[in-house]
PDB file with SEQRES, HELIX, SHEET and CRYST1 records, atoms N, CA, C and O in Angstrom:
SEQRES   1 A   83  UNK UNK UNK UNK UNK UNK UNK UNK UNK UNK UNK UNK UNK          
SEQRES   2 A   83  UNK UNK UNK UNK UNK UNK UNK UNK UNK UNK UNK UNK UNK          
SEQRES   3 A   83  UNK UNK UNK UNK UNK UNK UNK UNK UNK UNK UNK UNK UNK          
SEQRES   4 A   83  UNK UNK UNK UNK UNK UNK UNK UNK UNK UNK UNK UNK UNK          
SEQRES   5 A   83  UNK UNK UNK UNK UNK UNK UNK UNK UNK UNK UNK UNK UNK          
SEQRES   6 A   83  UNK UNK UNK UNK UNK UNK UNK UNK UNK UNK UNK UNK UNK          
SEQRES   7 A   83  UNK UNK UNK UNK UNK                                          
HELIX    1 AA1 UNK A    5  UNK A   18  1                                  14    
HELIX    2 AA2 UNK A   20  UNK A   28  1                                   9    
HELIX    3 AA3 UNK A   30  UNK A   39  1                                  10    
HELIX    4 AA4 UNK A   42  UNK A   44  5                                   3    
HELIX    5 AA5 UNK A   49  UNK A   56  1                                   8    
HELIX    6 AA6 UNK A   70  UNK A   81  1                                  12    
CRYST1    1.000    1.000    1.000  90.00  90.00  90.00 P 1           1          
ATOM      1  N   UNK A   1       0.845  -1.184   0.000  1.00  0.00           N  
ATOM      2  CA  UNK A   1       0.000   0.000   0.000  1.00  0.00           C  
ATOM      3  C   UNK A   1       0.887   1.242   0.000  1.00  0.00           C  
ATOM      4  O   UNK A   1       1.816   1.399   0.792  1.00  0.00           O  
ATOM      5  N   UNK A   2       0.548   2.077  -0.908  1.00  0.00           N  
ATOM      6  CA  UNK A   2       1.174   3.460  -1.220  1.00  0.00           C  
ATOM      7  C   UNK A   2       1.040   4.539   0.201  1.00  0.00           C  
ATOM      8  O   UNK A   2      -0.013   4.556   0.838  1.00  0.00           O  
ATOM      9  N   UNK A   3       2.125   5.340   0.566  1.00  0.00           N  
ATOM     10  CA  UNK A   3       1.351   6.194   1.363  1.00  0.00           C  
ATOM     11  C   UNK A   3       0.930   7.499   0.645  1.00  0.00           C  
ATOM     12  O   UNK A   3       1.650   7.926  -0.257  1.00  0.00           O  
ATOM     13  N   UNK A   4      -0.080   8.083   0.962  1.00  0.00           N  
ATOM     14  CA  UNK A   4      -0.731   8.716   1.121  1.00  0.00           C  
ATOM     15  C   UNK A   4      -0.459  10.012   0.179  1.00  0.00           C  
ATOM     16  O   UNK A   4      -1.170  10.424  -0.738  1.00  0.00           O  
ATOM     17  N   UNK A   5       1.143  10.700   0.808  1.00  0.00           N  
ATOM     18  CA  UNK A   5       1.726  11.308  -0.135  1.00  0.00           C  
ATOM     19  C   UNK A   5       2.608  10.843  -1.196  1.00  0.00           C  
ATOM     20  O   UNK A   5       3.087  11.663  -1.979  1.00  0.00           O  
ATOM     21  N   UNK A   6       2.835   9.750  -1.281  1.00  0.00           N  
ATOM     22  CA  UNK A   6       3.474   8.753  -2.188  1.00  0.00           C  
ATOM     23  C   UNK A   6       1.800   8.842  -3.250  1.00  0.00           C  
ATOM     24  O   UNK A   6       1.880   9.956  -3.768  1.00  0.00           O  
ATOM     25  N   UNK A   7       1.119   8.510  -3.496  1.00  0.00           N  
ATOM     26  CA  UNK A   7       0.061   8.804  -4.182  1.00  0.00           C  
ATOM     27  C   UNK A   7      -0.549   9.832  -5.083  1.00  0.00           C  
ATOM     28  O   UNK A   7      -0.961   9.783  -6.242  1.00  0.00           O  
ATOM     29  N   UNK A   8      -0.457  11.025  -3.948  1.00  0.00           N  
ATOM     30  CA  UNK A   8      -0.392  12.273  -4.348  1.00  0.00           C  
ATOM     31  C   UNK A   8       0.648  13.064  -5.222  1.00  0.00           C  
ATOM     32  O   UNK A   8       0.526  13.860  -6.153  1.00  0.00           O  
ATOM     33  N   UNK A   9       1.912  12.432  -4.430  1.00  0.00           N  
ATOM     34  CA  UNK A   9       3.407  13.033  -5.467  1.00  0.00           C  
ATOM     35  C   UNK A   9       3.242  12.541  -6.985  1.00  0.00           C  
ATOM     36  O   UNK A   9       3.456  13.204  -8.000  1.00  0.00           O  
ATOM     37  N   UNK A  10       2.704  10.897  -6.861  1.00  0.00           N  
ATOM     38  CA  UNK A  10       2.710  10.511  -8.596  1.00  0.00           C  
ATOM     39  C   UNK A  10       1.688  11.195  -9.120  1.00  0.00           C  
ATOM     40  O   UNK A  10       2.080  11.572 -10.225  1.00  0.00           O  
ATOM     41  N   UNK A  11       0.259  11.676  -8.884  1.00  0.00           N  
ATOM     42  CA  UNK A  11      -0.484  12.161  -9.570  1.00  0.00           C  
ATOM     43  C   UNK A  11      -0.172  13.446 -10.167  1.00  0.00           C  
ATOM     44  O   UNK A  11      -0.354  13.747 -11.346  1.00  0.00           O  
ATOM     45  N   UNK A  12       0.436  14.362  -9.020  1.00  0.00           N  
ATOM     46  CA  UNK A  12       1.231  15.443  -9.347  1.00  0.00           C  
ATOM     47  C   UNK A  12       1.943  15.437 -10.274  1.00  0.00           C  
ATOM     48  O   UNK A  12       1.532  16.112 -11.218  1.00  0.00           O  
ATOM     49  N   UNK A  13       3.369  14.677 -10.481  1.00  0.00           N  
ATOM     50  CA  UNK A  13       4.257  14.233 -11.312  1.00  0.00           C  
ATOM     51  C   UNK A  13       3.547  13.812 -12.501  1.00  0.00           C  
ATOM     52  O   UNK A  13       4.127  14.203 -13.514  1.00  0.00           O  
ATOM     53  N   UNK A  14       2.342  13.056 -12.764  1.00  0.00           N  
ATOM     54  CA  UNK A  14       2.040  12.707 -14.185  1.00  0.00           C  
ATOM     55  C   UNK A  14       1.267  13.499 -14.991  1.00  0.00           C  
ATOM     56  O   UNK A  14       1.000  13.402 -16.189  1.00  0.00           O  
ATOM     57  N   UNK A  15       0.716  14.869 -13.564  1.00  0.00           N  
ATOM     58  CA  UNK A  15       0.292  16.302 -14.928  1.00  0.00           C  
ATOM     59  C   UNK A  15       1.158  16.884 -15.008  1.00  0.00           C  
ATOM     60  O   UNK A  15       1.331  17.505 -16.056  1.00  0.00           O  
ATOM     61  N   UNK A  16       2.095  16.969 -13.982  1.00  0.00           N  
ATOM     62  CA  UNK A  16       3.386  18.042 -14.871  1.00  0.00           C  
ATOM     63  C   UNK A  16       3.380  16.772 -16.046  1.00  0.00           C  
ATOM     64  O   UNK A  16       2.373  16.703 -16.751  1.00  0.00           O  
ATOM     65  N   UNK A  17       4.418  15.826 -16.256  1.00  0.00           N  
ATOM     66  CA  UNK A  17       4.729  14.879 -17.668  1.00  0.00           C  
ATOM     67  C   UNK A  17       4.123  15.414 -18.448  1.00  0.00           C  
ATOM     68  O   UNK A  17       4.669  15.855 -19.460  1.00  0.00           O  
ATOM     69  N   UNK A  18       2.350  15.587 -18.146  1.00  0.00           N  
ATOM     70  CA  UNK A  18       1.540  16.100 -19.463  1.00  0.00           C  
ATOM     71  C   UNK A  18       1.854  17.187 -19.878  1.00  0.00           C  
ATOM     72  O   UNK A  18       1.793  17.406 -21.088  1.00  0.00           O  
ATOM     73  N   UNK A  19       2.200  17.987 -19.142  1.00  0.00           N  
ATOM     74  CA  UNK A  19       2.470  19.252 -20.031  1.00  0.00           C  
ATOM     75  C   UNK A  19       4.226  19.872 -20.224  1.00  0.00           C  
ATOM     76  O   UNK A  19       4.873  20.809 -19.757  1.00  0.00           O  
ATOM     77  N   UNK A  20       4.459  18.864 -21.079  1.00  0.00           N  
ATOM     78  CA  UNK A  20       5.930  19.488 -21.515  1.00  0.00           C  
ATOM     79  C   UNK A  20       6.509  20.435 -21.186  1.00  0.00           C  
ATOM     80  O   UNK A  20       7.672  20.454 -20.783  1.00  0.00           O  
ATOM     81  N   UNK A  21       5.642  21.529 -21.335  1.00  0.00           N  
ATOM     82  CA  UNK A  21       6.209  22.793 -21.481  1.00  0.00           C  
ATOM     83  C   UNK A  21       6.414  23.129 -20.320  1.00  0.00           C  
ATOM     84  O   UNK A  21       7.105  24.148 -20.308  1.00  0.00           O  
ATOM     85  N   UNK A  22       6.093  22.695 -19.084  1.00  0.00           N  
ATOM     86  CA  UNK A  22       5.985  23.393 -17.817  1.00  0.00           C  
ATOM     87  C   UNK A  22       7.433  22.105 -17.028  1.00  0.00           C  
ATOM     88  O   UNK A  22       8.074  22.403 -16.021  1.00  0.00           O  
ATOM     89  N   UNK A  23       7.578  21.089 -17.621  1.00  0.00           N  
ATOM     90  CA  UNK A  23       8.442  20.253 -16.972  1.00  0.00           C  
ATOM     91  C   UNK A  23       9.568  20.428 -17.845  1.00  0.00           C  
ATOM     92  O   UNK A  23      10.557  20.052 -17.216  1.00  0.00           O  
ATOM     93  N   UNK A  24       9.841  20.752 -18.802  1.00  0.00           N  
ATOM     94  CA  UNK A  24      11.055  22.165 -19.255  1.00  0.00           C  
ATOM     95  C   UNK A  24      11.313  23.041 -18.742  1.00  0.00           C  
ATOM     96  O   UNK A  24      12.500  23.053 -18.416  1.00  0.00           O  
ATOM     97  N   UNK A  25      10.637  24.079 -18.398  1.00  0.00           N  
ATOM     98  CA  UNK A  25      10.738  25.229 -17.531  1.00  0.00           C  
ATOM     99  C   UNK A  25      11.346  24.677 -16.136  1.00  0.00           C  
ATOM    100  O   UNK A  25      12.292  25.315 -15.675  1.00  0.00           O  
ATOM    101  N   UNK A  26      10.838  23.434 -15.356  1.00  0.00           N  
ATOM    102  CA  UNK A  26      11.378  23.354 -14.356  1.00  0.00           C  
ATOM    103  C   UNK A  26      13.026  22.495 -14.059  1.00  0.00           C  
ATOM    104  O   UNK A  26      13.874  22.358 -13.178  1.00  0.00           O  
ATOM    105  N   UNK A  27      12.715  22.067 -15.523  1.00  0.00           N  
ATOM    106  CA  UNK A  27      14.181  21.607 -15.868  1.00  0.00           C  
ATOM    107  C   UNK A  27      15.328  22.735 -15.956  1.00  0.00           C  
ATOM    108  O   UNK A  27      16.507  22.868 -15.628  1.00  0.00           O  
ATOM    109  N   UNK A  28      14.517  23.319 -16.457  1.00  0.00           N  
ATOM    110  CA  UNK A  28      15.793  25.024 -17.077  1.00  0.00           C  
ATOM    111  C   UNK A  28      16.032  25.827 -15.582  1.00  0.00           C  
ATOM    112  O   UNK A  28      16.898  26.692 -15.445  1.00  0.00           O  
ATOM    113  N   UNK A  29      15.288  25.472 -14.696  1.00  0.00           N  
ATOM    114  CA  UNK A  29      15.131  26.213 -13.680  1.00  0.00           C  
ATOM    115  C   UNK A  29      15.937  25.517 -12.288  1.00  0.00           C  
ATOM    116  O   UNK A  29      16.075  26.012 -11.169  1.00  0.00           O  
ATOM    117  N   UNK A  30      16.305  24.469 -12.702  1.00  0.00           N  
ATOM    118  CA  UNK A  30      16.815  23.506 -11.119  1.00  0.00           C  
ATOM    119  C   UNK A  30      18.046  23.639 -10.987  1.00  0.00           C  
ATOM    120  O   UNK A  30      18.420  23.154  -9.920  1.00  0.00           O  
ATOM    121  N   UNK A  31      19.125  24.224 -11.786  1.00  0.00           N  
ATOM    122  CA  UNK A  31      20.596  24.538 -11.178  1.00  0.00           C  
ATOM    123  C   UNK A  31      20.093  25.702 -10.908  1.00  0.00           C  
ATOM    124  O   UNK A  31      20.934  26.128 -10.117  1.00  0.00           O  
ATOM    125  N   UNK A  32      19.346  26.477 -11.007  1.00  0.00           N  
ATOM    126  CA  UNK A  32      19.356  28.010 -10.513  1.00  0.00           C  
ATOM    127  C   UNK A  32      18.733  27.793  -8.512  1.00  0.00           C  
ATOM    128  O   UNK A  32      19.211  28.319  -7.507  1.00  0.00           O  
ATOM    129  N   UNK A  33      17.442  26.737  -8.658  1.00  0.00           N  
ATOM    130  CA  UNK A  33      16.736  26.456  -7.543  1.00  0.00           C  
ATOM    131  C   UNK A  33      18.163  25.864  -7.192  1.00  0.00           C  
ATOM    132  O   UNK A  33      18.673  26.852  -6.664  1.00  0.00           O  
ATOM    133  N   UNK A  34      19.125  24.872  -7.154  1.00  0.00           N  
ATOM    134  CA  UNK A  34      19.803  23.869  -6.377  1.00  0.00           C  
ATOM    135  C   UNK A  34      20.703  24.935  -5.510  1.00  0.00           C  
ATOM    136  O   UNK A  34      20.942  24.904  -4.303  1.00  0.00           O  
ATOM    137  N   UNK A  35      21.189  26.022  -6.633  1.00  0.00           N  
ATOM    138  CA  UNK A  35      21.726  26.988  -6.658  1.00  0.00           C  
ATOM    139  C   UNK A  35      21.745  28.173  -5.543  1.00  0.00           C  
ATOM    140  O   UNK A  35      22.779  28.506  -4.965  1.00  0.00           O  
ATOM    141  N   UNK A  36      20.108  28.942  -5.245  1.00  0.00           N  
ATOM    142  CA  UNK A  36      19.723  29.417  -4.121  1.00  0.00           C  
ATOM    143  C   UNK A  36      19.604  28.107  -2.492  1.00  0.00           C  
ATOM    144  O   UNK A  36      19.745  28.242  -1.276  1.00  0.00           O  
ATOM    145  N   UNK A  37      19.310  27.063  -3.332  1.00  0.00           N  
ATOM    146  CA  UNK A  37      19.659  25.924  -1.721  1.00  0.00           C  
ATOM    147  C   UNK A  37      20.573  26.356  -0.851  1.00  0.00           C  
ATOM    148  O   UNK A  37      20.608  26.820   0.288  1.00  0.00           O  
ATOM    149  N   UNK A  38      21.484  25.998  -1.928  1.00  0.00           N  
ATOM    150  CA  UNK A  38      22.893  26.046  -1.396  1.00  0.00           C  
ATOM    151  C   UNK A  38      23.163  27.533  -0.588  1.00  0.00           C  
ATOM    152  O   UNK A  38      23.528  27.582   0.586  1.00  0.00           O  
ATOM    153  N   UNK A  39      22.936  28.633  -1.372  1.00  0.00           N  
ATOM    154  CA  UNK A  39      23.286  29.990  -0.821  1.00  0.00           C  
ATOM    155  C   UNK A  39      22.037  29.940   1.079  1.00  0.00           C  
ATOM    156  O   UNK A  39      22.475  30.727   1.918  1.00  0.00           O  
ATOM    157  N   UNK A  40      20.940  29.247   1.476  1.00  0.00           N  
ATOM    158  CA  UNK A  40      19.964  29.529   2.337  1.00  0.00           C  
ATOM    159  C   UNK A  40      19.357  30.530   1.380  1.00  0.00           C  
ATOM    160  O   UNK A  40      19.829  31.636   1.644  1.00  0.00           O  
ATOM    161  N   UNK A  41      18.612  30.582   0.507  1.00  0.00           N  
ATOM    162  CA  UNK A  41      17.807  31.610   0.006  1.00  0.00           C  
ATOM    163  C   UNK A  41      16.883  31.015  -0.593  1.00  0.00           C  
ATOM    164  O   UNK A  41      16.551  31.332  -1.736  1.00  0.00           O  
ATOM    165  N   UNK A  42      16.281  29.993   0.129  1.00  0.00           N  
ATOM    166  CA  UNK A  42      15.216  28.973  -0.490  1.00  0.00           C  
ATOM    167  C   UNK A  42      13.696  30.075  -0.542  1.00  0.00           C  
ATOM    168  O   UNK A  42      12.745  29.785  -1.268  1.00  0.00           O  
ATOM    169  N   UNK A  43      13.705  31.152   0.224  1.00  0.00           N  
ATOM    170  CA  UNK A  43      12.467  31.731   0.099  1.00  0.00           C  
ATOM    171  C   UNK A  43      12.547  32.772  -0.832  1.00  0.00           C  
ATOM    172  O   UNK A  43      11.710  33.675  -0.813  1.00  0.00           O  
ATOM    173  N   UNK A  44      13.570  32.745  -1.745  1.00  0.00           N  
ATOM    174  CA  UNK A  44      13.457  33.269  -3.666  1.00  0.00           C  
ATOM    175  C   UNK A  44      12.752  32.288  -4.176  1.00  0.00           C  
ATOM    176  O   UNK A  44      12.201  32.621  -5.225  1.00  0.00           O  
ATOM    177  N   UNK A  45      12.518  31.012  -3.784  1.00  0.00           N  
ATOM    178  CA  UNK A  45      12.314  29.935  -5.242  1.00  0.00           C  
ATOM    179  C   UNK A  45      10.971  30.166  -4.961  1.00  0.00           C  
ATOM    180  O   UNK A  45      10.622  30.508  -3.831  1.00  0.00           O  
ATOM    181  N   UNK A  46       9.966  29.972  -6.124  1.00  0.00           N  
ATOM    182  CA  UNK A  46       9.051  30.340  -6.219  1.00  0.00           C  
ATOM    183  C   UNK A  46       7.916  28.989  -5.402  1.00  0.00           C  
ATOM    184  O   UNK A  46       8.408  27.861  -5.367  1.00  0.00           O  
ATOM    185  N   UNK A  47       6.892  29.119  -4.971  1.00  0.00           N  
ATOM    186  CA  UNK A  47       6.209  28.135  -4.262  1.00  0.00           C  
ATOM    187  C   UNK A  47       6.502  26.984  -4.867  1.00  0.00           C  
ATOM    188  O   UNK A  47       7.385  26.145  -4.692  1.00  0.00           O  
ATOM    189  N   UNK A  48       4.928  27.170  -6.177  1.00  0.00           N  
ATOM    190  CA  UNK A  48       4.690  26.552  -7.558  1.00  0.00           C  
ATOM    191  C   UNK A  48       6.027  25.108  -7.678  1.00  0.00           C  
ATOM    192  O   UNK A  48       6.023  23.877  -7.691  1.00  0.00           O  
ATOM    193  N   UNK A  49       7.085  26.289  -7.746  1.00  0.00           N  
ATOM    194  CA  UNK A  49       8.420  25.077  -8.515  1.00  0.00           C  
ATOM    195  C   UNK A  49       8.604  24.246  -7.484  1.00  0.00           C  
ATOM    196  O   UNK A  49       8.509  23.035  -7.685  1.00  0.00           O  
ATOM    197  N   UNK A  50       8.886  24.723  -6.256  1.00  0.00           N  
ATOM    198  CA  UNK A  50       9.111  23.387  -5.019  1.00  0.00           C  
ATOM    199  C   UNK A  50       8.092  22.942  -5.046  1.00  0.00           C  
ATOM    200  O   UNK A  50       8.491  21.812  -4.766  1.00  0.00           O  
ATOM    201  N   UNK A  51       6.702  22.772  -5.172  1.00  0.00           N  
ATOM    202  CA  UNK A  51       6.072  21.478  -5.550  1.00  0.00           C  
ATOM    203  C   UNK A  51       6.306  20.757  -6.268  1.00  0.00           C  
ATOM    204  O   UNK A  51       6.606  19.576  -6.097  1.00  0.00           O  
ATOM    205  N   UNK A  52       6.168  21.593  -7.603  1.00  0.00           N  
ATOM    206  CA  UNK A  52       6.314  20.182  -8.757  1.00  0.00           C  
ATOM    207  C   UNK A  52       7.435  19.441  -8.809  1.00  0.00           C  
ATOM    208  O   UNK A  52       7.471  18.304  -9.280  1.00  0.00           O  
ATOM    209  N   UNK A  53       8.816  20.309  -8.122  1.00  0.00           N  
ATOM    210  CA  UNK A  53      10.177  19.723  -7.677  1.00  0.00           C  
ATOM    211  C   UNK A  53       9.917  18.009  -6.922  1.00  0.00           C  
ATOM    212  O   UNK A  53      10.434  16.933  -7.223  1.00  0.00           O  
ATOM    213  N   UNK A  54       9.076  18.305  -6.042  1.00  0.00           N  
ATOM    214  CA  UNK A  54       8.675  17.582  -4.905  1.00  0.00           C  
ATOM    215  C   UNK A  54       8.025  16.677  -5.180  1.00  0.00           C  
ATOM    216  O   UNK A  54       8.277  15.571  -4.701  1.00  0.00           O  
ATOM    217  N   UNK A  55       6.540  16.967  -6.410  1.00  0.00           N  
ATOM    218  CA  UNK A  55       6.103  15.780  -6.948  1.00  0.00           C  
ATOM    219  C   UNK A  55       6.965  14.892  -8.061  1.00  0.00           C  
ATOM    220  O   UNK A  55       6.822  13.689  -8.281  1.00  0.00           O  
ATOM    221  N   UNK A  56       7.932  15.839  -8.727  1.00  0.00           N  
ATOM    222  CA  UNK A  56       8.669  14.852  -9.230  1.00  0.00           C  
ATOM    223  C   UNK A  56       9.652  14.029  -8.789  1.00  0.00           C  
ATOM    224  O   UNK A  56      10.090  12.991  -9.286  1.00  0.00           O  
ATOM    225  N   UNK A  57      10.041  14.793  -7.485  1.00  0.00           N  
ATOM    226  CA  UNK A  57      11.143  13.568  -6.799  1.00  0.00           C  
ATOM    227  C   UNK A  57      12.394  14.209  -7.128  1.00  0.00           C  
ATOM    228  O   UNK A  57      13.397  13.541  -7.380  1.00  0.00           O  
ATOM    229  N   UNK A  58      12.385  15.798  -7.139  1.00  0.00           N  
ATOM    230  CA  UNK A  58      14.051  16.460  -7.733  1.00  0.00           C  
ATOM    231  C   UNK A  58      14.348  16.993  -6.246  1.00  0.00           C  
ATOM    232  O   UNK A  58      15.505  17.277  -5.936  1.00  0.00           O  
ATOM    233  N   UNK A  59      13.704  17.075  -5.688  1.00  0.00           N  
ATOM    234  CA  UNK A  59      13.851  17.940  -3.704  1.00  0.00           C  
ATOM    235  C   UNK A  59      13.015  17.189  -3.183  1.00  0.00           C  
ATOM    236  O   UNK A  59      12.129  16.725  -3.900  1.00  0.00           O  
ATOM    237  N   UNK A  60      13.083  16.776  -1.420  1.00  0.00           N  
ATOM    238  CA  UNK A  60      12.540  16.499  -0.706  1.00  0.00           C  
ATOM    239  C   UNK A  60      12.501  17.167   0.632  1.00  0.00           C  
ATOM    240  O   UNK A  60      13.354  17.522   1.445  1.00  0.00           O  
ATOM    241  N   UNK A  61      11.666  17.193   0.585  1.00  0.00           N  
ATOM    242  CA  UNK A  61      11.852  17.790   2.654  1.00  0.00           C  
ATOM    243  C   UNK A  61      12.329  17.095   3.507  1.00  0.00           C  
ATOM    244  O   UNK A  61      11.909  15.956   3.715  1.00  0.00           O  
ATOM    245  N   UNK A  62      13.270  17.619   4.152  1.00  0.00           N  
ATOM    246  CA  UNK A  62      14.122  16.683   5.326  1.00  0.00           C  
ATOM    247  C   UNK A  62      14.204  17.737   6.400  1.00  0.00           C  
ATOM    248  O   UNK A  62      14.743  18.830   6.229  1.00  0.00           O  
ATOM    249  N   UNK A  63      13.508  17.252   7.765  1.00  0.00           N  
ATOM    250  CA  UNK A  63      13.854  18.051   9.035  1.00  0.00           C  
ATOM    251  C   UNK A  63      13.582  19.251   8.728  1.00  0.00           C  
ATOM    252  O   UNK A  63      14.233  20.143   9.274  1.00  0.00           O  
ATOM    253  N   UNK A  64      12.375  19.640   7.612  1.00  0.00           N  
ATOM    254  CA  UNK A  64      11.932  21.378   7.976  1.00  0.00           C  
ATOM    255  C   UNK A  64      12.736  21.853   6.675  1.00  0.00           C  
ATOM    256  O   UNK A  64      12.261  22.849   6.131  1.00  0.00           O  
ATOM    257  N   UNK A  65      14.049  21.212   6.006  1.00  0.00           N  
ATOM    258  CA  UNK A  65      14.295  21.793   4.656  1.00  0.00           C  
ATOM    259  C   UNK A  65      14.182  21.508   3.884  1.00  0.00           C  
ATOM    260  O   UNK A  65      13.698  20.384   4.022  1.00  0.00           O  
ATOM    261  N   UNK A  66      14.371  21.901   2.052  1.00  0.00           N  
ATOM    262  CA  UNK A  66      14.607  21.491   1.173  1.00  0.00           C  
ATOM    263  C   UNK A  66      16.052  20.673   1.209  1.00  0.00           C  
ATOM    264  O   UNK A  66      17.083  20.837   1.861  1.00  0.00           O  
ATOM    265  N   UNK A  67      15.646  19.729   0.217  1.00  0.00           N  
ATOM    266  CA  UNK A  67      17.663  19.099   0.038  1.00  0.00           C  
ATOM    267  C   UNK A  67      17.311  18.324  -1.448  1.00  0.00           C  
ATOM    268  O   UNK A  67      16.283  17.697  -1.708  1.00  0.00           O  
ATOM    269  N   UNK A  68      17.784  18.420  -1.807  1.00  0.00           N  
ATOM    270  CA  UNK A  68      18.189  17.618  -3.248  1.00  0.00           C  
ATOM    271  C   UNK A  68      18.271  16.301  -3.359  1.00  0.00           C  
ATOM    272  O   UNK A  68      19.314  15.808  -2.929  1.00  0.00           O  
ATOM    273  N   UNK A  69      17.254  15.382  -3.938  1.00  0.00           N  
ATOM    274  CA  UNK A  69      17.376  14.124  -3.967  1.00  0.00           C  
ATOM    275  C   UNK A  69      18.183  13.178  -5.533  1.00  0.00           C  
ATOM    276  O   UNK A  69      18.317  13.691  -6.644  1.00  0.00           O  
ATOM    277  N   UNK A  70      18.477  12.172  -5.262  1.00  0.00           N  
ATOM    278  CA  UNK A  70      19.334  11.207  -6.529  1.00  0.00           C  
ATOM    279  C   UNK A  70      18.647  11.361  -7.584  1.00  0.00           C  
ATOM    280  O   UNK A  70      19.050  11.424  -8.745  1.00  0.00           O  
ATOM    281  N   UNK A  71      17.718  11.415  -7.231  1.00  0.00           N  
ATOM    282  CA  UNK A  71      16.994  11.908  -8.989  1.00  0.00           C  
ATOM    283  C   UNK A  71      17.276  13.077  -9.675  1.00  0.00           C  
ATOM    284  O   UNK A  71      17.559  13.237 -10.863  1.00  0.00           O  
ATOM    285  N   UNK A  72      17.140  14.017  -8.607  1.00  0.00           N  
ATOM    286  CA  UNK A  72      17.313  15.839  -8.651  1.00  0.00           C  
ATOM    287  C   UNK A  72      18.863  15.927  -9.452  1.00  0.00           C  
ATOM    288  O   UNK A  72      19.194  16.461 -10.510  1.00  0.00           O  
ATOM    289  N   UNK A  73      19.568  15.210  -8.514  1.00  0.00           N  
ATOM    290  CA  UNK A  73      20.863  15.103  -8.911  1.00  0.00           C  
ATOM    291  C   UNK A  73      21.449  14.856 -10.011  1.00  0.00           C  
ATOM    292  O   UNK A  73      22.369  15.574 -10.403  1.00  0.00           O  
ATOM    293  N   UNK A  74      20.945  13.627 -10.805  1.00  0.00           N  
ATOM    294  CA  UNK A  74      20.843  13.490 -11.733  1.00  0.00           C  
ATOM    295  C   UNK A  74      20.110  14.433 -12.959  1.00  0.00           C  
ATOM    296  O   UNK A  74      20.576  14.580 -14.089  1.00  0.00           O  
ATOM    297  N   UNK A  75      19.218  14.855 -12.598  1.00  0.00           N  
ATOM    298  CA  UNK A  75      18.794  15.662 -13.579  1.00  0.00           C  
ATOM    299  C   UNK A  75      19.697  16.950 -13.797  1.00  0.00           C  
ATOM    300  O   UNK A  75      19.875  17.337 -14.952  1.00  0.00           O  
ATOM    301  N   UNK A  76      20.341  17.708 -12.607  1.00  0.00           N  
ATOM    302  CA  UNK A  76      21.294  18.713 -12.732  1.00  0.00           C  
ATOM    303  C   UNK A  76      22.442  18.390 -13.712  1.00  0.00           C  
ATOM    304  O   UNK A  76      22.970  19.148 -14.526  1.00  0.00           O  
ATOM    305  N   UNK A  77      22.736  16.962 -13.424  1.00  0.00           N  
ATOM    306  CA  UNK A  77      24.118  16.649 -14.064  1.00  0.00           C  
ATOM    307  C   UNK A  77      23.574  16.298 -15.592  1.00  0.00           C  
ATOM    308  O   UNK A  77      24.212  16.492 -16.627  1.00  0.00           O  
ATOM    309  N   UNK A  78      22.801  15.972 -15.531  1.00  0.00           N  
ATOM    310  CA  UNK A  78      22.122  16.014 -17.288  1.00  0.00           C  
ATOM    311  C   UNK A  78      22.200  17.495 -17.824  1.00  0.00           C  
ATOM    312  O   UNK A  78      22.663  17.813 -18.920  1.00  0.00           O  
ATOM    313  N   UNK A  79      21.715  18.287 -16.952  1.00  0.00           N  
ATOM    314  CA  UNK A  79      21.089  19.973 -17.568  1.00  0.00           C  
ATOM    315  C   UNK A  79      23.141  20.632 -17.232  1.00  0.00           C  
ATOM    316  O   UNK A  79      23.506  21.516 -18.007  1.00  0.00           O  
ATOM    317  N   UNK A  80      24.131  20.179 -16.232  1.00  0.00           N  
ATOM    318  CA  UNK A  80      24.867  20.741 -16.496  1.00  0.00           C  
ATOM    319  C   UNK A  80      25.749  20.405 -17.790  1.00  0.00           C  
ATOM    320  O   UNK A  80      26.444  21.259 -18.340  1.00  0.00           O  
ATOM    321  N   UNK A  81      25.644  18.939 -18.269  1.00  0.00           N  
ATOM    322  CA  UNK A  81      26.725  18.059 -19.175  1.00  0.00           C  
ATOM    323  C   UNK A  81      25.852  19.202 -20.523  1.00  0.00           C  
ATOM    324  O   UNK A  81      26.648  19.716 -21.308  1.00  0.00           O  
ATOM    325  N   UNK A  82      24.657  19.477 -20.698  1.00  0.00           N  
ATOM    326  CA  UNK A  82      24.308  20.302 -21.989  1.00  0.00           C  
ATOM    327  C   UNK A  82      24.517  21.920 -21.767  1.00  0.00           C  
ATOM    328  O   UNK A  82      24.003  22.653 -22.612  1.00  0.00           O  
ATOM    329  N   UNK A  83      25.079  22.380 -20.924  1.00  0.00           N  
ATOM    330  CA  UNK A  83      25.457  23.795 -21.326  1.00  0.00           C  
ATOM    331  C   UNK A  83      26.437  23.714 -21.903  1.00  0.00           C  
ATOM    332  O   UNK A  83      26.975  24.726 -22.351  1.00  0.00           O  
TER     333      UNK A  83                                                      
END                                                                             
């Protein structure tokens, strides 16, 4: 049995998928978000993106913060290997 927000995160995650255009944008946007992490300036990133971050599994909440998960990670190192 799924929990609860395990449920919710995939439903999330499979309307961003649907709309390309918005899971580009958050692609183009996650070394900049990983970016303010790192500096403590997580309250620049816009709400919106730490969700869909969250439903896709690129950040997770740990102990009250954002932190960057193996997926996230991976996706940075994809979006950094193409600049």
């Amino acid at each position: 049995m799924q929990h609860h927000s395990s449920v919710a995160r995939t439903a999330s995650a499979s309307r961003i998928h649907r709309h390309p255009n918005r899971h580009e944008v958050l692609r183009g946007a996650l070394l900049t978000t990983v970016d303010l992490l790192s500096q403590r300036r997580a309250h620049q990133i816009d709400e919106s993106y730490i969700d869909n971050y969250v439903a896709l599994g690129w950040l997770e909440w740990h102990g009250g913060n954002l932190r960057l998960t193996s997926l996230g990670s991976g996706v940075c190192s994809q979006m950094s290997a193409s600049l």
